[in-house]
C-alpha positions as CSV (number, residue, x, y, z in Angstrom):
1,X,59.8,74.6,123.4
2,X,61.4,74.5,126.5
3,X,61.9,78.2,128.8
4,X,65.6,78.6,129.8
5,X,65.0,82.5,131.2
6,X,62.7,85.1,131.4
7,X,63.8,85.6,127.9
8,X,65.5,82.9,126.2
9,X,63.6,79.4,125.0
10,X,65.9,76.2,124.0
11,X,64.6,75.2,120.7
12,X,65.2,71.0,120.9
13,X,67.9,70.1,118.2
14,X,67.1,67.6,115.7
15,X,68.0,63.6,116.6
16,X,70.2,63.2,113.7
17,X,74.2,63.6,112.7
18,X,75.4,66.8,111.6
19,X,77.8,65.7,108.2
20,X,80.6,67.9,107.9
21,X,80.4,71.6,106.1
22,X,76.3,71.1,106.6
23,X,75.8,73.1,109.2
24,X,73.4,76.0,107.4
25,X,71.8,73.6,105.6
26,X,70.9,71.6,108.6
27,X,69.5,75.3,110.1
28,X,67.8,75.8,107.4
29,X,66.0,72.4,107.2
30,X,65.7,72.6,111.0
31,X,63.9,76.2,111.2
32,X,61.5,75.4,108.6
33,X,60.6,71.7,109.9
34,X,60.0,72.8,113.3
35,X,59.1,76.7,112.9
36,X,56.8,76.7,110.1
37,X,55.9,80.4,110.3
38,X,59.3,82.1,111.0
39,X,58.8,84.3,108.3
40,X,55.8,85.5,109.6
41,X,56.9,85.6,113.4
42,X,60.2,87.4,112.3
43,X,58.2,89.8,110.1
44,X,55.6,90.7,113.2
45,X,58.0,90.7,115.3
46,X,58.6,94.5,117.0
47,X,62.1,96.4,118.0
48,X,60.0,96.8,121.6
49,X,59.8,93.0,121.3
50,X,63.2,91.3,119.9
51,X,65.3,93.6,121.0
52,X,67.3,96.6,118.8
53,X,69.5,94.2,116.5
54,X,72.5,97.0,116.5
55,X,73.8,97.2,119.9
56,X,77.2,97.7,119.3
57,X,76.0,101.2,118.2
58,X,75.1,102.3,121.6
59,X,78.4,101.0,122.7
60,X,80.7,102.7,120.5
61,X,78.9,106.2,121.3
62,X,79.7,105.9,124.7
63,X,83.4,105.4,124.5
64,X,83.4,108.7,122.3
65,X,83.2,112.6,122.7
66,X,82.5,113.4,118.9
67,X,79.1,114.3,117.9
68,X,77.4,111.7,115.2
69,X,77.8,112.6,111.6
70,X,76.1,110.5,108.5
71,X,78.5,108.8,105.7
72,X,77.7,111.9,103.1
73,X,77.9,114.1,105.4
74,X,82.0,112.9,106.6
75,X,82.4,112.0,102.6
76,X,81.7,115.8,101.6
77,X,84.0,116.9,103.9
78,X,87.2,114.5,103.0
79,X,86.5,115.9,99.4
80,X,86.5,119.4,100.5
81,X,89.5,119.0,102.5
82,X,91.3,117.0,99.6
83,X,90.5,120.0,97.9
84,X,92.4,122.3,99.7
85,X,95.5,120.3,100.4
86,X,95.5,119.9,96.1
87,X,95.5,123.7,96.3
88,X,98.1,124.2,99.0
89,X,100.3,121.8,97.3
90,X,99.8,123.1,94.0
91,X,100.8,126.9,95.4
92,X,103.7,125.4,96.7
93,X,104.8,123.4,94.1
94,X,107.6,125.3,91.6
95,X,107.7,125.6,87.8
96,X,109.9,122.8,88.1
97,X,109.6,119.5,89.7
98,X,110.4,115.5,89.7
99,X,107.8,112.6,90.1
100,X,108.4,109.6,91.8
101,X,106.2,106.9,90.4
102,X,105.6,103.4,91.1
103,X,102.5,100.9,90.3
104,X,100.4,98.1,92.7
105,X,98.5,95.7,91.9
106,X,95.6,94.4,94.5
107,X,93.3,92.0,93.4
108,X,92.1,92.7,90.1
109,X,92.9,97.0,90.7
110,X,95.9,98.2,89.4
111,X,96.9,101.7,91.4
112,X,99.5,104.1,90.2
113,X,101.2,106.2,93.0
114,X,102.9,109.4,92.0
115,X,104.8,111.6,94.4
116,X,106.1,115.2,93.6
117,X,109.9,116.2,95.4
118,X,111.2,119.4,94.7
119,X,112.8,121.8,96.9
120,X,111.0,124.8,98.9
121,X,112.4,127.5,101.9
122,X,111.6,124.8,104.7
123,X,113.4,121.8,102.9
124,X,112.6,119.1,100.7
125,X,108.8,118.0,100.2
126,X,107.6,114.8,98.7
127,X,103.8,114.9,98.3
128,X,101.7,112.2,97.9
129,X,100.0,113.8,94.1
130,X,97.7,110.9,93.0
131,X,96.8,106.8,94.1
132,X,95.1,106.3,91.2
133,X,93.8,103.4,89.0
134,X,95.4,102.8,85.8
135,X,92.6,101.2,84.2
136,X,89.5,102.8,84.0
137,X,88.5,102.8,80.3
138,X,87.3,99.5,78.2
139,X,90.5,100.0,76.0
140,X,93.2,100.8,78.8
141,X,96.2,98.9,79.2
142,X,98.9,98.4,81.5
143,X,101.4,99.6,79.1
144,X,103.9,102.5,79.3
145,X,100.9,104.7,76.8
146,X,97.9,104.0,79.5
147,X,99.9,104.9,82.5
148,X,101.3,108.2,80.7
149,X,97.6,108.8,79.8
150,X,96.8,108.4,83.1
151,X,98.8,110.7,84.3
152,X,97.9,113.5,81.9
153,X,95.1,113.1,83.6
154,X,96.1,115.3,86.5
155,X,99.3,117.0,85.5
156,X,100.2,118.6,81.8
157,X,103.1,116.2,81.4
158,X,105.6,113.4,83.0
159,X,107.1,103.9,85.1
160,X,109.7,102.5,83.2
161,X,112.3,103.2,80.5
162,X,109.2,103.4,77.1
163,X,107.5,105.8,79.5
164,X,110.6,108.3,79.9
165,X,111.1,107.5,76.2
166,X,107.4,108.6,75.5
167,X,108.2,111.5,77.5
168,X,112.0,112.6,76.5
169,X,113.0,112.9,79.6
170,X,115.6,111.5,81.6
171,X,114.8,108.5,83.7
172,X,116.6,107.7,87.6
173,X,116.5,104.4,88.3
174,X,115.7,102.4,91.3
175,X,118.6,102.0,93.0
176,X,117.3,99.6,95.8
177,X,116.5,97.4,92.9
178,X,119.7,98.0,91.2
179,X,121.2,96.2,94.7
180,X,118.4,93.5,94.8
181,X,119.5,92.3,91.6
182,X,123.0,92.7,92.4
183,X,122.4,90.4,95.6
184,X,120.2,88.1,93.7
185,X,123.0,87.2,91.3
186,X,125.9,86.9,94.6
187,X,123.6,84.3,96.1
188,X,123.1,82.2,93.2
189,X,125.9,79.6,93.7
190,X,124.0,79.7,97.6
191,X,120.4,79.0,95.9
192,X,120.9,74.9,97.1
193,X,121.7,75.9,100.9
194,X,119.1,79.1,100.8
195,X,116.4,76.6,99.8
196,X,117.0,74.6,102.4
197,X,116.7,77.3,104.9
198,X,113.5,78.4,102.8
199,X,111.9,74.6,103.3
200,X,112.6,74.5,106.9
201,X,111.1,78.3,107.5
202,X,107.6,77.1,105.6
203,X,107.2,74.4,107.9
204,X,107.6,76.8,111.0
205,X,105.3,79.5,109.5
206,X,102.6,77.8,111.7
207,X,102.3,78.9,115.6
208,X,102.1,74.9,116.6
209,X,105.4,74.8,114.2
210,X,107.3,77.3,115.2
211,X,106.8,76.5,119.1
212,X,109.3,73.4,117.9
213,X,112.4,75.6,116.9
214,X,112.8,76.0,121.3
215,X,114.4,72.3,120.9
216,X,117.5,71.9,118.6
217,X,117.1,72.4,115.2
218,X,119.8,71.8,112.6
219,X,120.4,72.4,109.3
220,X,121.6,68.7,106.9
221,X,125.2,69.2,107.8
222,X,128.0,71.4,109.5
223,X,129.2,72.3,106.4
224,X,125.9,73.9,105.1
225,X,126.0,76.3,108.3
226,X,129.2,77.6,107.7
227,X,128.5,78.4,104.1
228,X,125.5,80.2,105.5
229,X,127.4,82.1,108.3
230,X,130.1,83.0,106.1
231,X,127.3,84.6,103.3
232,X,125.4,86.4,106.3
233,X,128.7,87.7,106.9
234,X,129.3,88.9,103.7
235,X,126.1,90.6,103.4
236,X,126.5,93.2,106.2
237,X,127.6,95.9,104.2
238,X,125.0,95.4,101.7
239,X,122.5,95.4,105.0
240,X,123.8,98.8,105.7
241,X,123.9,100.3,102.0
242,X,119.9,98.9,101.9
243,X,119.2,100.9,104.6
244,X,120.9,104.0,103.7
245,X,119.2,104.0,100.5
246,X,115.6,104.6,102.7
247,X,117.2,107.7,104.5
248,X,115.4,110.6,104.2
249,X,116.7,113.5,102.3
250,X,119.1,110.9,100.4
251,X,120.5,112.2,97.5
252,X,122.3,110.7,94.1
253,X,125.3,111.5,95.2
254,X,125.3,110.0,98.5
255,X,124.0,106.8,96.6
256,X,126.4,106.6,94.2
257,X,129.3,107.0,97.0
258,X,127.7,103.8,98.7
259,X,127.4,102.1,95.7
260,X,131.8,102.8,94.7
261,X,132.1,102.0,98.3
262,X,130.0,98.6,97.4
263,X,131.9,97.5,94.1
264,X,135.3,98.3,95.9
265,X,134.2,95.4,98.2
266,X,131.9,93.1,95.6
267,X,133.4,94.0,92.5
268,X,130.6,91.5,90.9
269,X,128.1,94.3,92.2
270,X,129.3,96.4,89.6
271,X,127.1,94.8,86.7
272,X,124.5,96.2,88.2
273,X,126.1,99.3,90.3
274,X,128.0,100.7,88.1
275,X,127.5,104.2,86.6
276,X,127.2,103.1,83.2
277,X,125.2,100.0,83.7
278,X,123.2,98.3,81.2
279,X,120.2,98.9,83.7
280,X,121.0,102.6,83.9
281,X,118.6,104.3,81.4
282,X,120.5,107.9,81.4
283,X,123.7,107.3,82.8
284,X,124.7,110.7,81.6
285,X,122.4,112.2,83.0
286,X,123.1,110.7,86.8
287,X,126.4,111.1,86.9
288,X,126.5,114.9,86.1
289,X,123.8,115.4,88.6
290,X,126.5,113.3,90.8
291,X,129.2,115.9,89.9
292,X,126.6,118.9,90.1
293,X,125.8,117.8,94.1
294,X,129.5,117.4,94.8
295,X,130.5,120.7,93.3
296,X,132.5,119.4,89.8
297,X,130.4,121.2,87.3
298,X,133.9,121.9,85.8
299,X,134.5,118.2,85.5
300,X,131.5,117.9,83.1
301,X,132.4,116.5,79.4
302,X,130.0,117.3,76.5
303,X,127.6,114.6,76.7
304,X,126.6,115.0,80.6
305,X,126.5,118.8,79.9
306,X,123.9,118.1,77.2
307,X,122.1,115.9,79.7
308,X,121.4,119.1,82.0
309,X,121.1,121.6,79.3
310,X,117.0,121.6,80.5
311,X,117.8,122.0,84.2
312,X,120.9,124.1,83.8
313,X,118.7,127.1,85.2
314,X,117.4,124.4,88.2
315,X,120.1,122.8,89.8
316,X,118.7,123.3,92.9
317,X,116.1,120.5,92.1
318,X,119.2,118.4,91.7
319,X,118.8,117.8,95.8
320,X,115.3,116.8,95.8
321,X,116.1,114.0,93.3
322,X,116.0,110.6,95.7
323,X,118.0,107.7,94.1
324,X,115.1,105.2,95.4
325,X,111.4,105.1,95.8
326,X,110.8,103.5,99.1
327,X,108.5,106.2,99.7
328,X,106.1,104.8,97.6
329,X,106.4,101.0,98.9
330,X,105.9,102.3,102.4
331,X,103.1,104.1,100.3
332,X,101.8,100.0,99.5
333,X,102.3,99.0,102.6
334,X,99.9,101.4,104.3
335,X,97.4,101.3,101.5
336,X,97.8,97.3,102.2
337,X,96.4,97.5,106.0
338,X,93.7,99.6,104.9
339,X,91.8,97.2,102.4
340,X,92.1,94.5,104.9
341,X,89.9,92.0,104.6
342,X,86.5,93.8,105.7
343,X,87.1,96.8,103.7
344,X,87.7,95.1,100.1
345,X,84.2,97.1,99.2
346,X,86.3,100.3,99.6
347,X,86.1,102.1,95.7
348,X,89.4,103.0,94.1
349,X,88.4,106.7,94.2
350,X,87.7,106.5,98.1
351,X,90.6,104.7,98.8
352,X,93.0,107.9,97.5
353,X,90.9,110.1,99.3
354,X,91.8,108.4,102.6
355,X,95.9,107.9,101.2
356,X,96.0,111.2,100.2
357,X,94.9,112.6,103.4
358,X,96.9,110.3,105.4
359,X,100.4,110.7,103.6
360,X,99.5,115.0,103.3
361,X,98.5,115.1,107.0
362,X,101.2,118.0,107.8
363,X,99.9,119.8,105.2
364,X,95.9,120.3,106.7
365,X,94.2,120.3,110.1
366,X,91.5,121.2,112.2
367,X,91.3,124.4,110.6
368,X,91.3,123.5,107.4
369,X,88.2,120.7,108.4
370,X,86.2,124.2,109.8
């Protein structure tokens, strides 16, 4: 075999063609043709002799301060610490409190998320409470029953309409979905023109692609664009009820003043908008927590009174209600860069450890870790 370096041979490559998608096979067939003890060489081999096979270790300790800790040793910690932000969270939490649930699906794991809000001396609080898989049992379903037996798992009681049935309890709707499927129905006569814009952006997805759009790029005719201008135009107020929806600290009432403001200007928006929508599954029960927040509690007729009877002695968690979950899609989003690729071996249960210390990070710190 032929010496490069002090340390490095050329081993002569075999005098035939590589076929496409064969390369380990032709590895293997080379190593064992030419090299017919490697298994015995690689087995005698010595860490003085080949060289440690882990280098980056030595790397990555020197561009850190932080002493070296073992996997059970950092896992015992994160469950002791999870511990005692549970506790905190459960001092803090009142007799009386909303959830704010939502499900995701990755892979073949269905998670549940489930955020508390209620109301405390320093403001509103919306703690992440569980990330949890839905399906854990043989029998388990992902039907209203599992996902309210799921969550008796970790509270006494409390995603969808036959879950607040189950329950008796009145359910607030997402209202950025309410406005999705408001939009989705004022584009429909658009879907032609849309699609065309949708064609045109799938074959720029690509880098090599999209370098093309720095020439002129038009759309099939003049026409086309100014139905498109004229919709984008049309859309801004709906841009800038979207986003107040994600405001923190947003209340029902300030989301049903955007969405009158809305109809007002779309009155189609109102099939979905409305207070007494089909979607709505307790309209009562919204619109006297909309005339609780804005100070009406005289305007109240007999059905929306009823509605409240429960909370009549809470009306202060009548603030912490939020009209939306966005909350728990940023939730997804963040749950989504952590199992990136090289972590999809990351279990359920160790994935809401890290979540739930992430999301609750104002809530421990180095002192709680000591």
């Amino acid at each position: 075999m032929p010496k490069i370096a002090d340390n490095l041979l050329a081993a002569p490559l075999p005098g035939r063609k590589h076929k496409p998608k064969t390369g380990y096979s032709n590895l293997v067939s080379h190593v064992r043709t030419t090299h017919a003890n490697y298994e015995s060489a690689m087995r005698d081999a010595t860490v003085a002799a080949t060289g440690t096979l882990l280098p980056w270790s030595k790397e990555t300790r020197q561009y850190t301060k932080l002493n070296p800790i073992s996997e059970e040793t950092l896992t015992a910690i994160m469950e002791a610490v999870t511990n005692a932000v549970e506790n905190a969270i459960g001092y803090e939490m009142p007799e009386s409190f909303g959830l704010i649930i939502d499900g995701w699906t990755h892979g073949t794991e269905h998670y549940r998320a489930i955020y508390g809000c209620y109301e405390t001396k320093t403001g509103l609080q919306y703690p992440l409470l569980s990330l949890a898989s839905v399906v854990e049992e043989p029998d388990d379903h992902l039907n209203a029953e599992s996902h309210l037996k799921a969550i008796k798992r970790f509270l006494p009681f409390f995603v969808n309409k036959r879950l607040a049935d189950l329950l008796g309890v009145p359910l607030v709707g997402f209202a950025s979905h309410r406005l999705n499927l408001a939009v989705r129905d004022f584009l429909q006569p658009s879907e032609s023109d849309l699609e065309e814009v949708q064609q045109l952006m799938r074959k720029l997805r690509t880098l090599n692609q999209a370098v093309k759009l720095r020439s002129p790029v038009f759309l099939s005719s003049r026409t086309t664009y100014r139905k498109l201008a004229a919709l984008l135009a049309s859309l801004r107020g709906v841009e800038s009820v979207s986003k107040g929806l994600q405001v923190e600290g947003f209340t029902l009432l300030h989301g049903r003043d955007l969405f009158d403001c809305l109809i007002e200007i779309r009155p189609s928006f109102s099939k979905y908008l409305a207070p007494d929508a089909d979607i709505v599954h307790s309209p009562e029960f919204e619109q006297a927590v909309v005339k609780v927040l804005a100070g009406e509690i005289a305007l109240l007729n007999e059905d929306e009174a009823a509605a409240l009877e429960p909370f009549k002695l809470s009306y202060m968690l009548l603030v912490a209600l939020p009209p939306t979950s966005n909350i728990v899609e940023r939730l997804f989003s963040v749950a989504r860069a952590v199992l990136r690729h090289e972590r999809h071996s990351l279990s359920p249960m160790m994935l809401e450890t890290i979540l739930f210390l992430k999301m609750n990070a104002p809530r421990w710190d180095v002192a709680t870790v000591e």
